[in-house]
GUVEXVO-282421 format. One record per residue (C-alpha): residue number from 1; x, y, z. Coordinates in steps of 0.05 Angstrom, whole numbers, padded with zeros to 5 digits. Each point is the difference from the previous one (the first is absolute). Layout:
N
R NUM X Y Z
...
***
This chain:
404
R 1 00818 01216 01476
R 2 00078 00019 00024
R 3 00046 -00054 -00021
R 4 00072 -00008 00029
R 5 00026 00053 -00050
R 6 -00041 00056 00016
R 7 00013 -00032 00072
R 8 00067 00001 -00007
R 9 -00004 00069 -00033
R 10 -00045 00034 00054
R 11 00066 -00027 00054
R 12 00058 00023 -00038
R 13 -00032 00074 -00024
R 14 -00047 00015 00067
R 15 00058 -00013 00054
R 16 00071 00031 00009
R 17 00046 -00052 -00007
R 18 00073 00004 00022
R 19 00020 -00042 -00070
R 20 -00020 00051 -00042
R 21 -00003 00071 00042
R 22 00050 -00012 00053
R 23 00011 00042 00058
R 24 -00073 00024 -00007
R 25 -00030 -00070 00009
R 26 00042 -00016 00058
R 27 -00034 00007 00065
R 28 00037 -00025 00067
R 29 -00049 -00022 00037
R 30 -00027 -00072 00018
R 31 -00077 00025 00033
R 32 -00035 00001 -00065
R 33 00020 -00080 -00022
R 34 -00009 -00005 00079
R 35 -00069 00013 -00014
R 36 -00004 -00033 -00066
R 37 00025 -00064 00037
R 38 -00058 00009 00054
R 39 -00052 00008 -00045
R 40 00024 -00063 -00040
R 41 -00003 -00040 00058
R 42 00081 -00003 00010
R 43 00015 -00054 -00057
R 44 00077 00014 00008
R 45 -00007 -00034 00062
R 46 -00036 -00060 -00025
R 47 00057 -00025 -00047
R 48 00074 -00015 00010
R 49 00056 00050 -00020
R 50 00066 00012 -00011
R 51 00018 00081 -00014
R 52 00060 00024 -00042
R 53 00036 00057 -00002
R 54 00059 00039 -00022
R 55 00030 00055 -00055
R 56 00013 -00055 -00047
R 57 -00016 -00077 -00009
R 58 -00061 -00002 00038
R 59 -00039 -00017 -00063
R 60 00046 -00051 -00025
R 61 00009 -00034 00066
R 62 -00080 00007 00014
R 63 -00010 -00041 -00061
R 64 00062 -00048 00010
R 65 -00029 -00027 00069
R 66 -00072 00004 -00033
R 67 00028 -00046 -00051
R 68 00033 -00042 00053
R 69 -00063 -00004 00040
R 70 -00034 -00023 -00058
R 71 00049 -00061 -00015
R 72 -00026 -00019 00074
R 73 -00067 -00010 -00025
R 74 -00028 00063 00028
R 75 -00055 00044 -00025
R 76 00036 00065 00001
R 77 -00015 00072 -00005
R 78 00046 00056 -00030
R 79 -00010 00066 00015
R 80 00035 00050 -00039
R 81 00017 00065 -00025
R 82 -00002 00033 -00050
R 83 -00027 -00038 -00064
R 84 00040 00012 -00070
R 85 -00052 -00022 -00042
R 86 -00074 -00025 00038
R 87 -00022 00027 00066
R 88 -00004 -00079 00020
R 89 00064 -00010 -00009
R 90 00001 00037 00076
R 91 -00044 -00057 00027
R 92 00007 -00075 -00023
R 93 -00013 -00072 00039
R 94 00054 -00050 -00021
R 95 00020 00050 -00062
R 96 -00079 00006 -00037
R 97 -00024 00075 00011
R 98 -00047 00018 00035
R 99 -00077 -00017 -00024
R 100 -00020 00060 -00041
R 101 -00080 -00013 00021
R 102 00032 00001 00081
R 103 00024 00072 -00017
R 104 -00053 00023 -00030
R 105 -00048 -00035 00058
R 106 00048 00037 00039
R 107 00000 00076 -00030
R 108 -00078 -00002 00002
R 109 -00015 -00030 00068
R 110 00039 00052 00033
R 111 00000 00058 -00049
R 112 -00037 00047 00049
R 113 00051 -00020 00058
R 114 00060 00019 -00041
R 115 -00037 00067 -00027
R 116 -00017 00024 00062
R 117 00062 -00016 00042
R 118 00043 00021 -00059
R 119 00042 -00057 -00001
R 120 00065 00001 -00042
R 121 00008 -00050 -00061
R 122 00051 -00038 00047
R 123 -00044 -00002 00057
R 124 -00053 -00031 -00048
R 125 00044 -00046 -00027
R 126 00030 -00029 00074
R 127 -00067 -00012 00019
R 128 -00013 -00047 -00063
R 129 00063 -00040 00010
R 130 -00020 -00012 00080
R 131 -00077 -00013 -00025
R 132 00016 -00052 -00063
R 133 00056 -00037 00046
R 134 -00051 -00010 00045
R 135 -00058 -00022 -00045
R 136 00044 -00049 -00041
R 137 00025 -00035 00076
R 138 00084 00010 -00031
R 139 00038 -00033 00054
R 140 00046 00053 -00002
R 141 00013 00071 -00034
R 142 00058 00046 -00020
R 143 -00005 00058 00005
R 144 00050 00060 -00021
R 145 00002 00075 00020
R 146 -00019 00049 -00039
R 147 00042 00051 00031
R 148 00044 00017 00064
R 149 -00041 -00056 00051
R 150 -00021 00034 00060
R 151 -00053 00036 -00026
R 152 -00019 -00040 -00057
R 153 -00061 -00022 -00019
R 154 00024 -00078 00010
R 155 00022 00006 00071
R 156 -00064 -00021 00034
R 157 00020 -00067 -00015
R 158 00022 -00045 00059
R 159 00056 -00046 -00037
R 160 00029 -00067 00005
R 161 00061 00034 -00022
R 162 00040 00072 -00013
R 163 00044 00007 -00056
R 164 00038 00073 -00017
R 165 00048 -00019 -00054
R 166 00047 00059 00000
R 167 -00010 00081 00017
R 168 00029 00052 -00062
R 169 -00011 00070 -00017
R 170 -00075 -00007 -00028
R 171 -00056 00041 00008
R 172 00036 00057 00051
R 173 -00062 00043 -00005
R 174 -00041 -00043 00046
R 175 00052 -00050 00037
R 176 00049 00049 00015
R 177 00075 00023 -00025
R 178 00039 -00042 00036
R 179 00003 -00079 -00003
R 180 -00007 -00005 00073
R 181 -00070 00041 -00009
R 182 -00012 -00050 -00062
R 183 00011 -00060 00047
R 184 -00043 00026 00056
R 185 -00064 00007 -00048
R 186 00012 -00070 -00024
R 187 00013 -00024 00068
R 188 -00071 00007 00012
R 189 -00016 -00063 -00027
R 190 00030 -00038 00055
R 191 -00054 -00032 00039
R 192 00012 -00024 00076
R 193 00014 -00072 00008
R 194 00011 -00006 -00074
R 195 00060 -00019 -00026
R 196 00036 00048 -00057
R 197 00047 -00010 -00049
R 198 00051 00059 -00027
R 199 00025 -00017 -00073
R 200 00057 00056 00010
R 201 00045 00015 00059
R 202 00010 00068 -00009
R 203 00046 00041 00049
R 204 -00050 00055 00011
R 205 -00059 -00038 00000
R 206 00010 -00064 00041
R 207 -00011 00041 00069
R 208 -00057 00031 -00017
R 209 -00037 -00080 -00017
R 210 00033 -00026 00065
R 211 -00032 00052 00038
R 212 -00068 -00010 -00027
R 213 00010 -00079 00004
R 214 00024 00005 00072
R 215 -00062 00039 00017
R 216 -00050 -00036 -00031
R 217 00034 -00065 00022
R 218 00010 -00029 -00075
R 219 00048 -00043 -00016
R 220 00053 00035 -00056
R 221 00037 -00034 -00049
R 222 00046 00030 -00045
R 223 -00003 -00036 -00068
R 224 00062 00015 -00023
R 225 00042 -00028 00060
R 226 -00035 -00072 -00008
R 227 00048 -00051 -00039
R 228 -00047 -00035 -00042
R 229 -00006 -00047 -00066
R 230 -00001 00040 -00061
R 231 -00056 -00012 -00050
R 232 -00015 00022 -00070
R 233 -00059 00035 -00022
R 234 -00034 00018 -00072
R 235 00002 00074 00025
R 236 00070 00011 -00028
R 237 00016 00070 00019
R 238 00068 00001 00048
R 239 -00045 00035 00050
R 240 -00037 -00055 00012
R 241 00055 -00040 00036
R 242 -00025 00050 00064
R 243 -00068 -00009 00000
R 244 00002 -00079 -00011
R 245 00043 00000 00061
R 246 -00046 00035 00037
R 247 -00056 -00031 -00034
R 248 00026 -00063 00023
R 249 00023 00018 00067
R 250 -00069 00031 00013
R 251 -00042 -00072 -00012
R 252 00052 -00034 00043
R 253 -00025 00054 00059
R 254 -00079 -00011 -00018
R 255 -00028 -00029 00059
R 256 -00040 -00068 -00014
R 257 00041 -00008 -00066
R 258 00049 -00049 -00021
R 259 00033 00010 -00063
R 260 00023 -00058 -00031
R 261 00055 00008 -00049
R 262 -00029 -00021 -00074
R 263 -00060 00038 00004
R 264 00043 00055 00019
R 265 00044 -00011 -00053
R 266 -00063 -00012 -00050
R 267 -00037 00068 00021
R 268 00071 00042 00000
R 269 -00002 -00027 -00078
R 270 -00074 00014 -00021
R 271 -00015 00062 00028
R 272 -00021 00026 -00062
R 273 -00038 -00049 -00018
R 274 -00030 00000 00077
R 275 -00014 00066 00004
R 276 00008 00041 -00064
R 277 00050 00046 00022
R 278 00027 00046 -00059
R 279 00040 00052 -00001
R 280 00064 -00026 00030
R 281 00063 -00007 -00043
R 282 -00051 -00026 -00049
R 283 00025 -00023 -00062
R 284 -00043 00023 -00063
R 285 00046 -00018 -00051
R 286 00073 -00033 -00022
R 287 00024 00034 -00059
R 288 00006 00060 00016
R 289 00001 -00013 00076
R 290 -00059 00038 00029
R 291 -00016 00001 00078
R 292 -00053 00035 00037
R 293 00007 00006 00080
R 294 -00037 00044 00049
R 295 00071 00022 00038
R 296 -00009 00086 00004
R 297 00035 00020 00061
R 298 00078 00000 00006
R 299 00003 -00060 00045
R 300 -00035 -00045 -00045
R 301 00032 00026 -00066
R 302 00063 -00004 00033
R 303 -00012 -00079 -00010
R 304 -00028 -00006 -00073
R 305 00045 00048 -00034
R 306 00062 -00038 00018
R 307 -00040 -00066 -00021
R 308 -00010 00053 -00071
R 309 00079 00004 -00009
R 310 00006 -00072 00017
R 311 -00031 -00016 -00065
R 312 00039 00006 -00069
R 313 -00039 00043 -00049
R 314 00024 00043 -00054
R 315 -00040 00065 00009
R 316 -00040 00013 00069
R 317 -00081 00029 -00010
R 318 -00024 00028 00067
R 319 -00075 00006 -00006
R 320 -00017 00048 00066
R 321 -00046 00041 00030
R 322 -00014 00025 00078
R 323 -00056 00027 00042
R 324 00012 00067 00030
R 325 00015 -00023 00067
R 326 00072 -00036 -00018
R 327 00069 00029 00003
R 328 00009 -00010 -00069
R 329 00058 00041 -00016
R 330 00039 -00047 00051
R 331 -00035 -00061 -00031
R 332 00022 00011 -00075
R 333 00072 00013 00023
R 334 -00009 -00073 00028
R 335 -00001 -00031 -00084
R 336 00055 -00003 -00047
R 337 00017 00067 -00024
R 338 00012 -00029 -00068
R 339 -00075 -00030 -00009
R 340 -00049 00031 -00046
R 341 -00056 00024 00036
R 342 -00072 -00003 -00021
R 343 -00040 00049 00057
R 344 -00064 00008 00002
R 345 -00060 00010 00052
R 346 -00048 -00054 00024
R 347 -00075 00022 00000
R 348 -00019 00015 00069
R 349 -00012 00063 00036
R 350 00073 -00018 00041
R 351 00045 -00002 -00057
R 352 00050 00043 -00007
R 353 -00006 00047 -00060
R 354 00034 -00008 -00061
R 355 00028 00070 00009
R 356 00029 -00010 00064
R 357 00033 -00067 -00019
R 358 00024 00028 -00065
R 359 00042 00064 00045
R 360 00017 -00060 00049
R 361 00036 -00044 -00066
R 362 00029 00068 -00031
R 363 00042 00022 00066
R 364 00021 -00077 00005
R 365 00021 00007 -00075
R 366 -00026 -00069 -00020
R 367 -00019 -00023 -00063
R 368 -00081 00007 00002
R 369 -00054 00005 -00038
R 370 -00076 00019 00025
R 371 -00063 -00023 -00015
R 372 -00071 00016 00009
R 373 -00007 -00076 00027
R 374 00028 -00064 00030
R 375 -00029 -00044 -00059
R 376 00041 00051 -00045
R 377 00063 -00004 00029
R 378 -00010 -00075 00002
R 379 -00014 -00009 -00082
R 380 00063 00053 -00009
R 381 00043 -00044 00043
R 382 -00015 -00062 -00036
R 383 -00008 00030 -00069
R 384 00072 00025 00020
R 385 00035 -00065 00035
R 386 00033 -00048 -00042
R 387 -00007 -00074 00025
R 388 00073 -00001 00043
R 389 -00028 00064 00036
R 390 -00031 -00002 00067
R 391 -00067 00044 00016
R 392 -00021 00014 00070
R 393 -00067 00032 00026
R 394 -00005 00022 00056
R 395 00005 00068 00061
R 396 -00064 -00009 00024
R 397 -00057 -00057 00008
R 398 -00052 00036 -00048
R 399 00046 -00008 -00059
R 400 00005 -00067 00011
R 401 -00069 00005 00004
R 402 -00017 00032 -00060
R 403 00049 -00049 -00046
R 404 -00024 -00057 00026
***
């Protein structure tokens, strides 16, 4: 008899999956979740939604308002993407994963379906979210892109609310090379007669979500040009003062909603505790300092770095690795020249290889060392670090992963 391992097994080794193959997996093209939708009987359109989107943030600020929500006595869903450590860490109601007897239910009730219409592991995985929001009656559900928005595999959803936090140079292959192109793929999460927030006013983007707002007749708000209260939050990264302002002005905009201000303030506190976020400027130990955080693009390293140099440490441990798909040359030149820097290559099909990061580190002429893996270069840098140093792990969300 299968249990969820082999389950879980069969769905991460039988399907492409963008996570760990990349371009390969990708497929831009709504029909075949279209279909999967039909044939499920259209649960996305059973349950309440809000979608989120945008190059960076979107996860943090789809688990701030889910936090939020929660202090409001809601049953919530979360939707999101990818996991670091448990595949159902993607789908949780009011932060518990997902049943592990639902997804196996799941897998072998409609095993044929996805064989013979070849659905991706995403696809699969969508269709779980919509079908175990709807089962468990959550009053409302999250949910996050995977990727771009037009054509991804969440936007059959009819939300509440849009969110798009902010538009950067991510994932040019598919979205396109210019931010404007970026902004028009993400755009395509606006919904007519819906209202949507922007986190970011952006000169080259702003046009492009006025335009789609005006046609679709949805309301826009721009996040960023709303005066508003400041709260703290237990996500400490300095990033996070963006996406709990757009996090906040997003629930002020949900229609039916009224967010009253200590609940806000309770849920902007605990949403760690709420939801179970990791990952984000998380703190693993004092002495030596080390922090893990997802940032691996330019635009979100360009925030934790600085927050790196903020800190007094002694001696600076850069634990790093990349998937293939990054400018990582122009990312490394990003961290203090003077760090010591512990490279190594997270184990997924994406990564880049150690050869090609080690000729990336030798033209930059930093100090480096390589290693076969991220666990590796993790016990070097703290078997190196004395307790006044500071370590940080980090370039790409699967060596977070892996060290966690």
């Amino acid at each position: 008899m299968e249990n969820y391992d082999t389950i879980l097994d069969w769905m991460l080794s039988q399907l492409p999956m963008y996570q760990k193959k990349g371009a390969q997996a990708y497929r831009p093209d709504l029909s075949r979740m279209q279909d999967f939708c039909d044939y499920l009987n259209q649960p996305q359109e059973q349950i309440k939604t809000i979608h989120v989107a945008g190059t960076n943030g979107k996860g943090s600020t789809a688990h701030l308002m889910a936090s939020v929500l929660q202090e409001h006595e809601l049953k919530v869903g979360l939707y999101t993407s990818p996991h670091l450590k448990d595949f159902r860490e993607r789908i949780k109601i009011n932060g518990k994963y997902i049943d592990k007897a639902f997804v196996v239910d799941f897998v072998l009730n409609h095993r044929s379906y996805f064989e013979s219409h070849s659905l991706s592991f995403f696809e699969m995985t969508v269709g779980l979210a919509f079908s175990y929001f709807l089962e468990k009656k959550v009053d409302i559900a999250v949910i996050e892109v995977g990727m771009g928005g037009r054509l991804d595999g969440t936007n059959l959803i009819k939300p509440e609310l849009c969110v798009i936090t902010n538009i950067g140079w991510d994932h040019m292959q598919f979205l396109g090379d210019t931010l404007a192109e970026i902004a028009a793929e993400k755009a395509g999460i606006i919904k007519s007669h819906t209202p949507v927030i922007i986190g970011s006013t952006q000169i080259e983007t702003q046009a492009i979500f006025r335009e789609k707002a005006r046609q679709l007749n949805a309301e826009i708000i721009f996040a960023d040009q709303k005066d508003i209260k400041e709260y703290d939050s237990d996500l400490k990264g300095d990033y996070q003062r963006e996406n709990i302002h757009t996090a906040i002005v997003g629930l002020s905009n949900l229609n039916g909603f009224k967010l009253h201000s200590e609940k806000l303030k309770n849920g902007l506190l605990s949403v760690v505790d709420n939801t179970g976020i990791q990952g984000r400027w998380q703190v693993l130990n004092d002495a030596p300092k080390i922090i893990a955080d997802v940032a691996h693009n330019k635009e979100g390293l360009g925030f934790t770095i600085p927050q790196i140099e903020s800190h007094y440490y002694a001696r600076l441990h850069l634990v790093l690795g990349f998937v293939k798909d990054k400018a990582v040359g122009e990312i490394l030149q990003l961290f203090p020249h003077d760090a010591h820097y512990y490279l190594a290559t997270p184990q997924i099909p994406r990564a880049m290889p150690i050869e090609d990061l080690k000729h990336i580190a030798q033209n930059l002429d930093i100090y480096h060392k390589i290693f076969p893996t991220v666990e590796a270069a993790f016990f070097a840098a703290k078997k190196q670090a004395d307790v006044m140093d500071f370590i940080y792990v980090g370039g790409s969300t699967f060596v977070v992963g892996e060290i966690l």
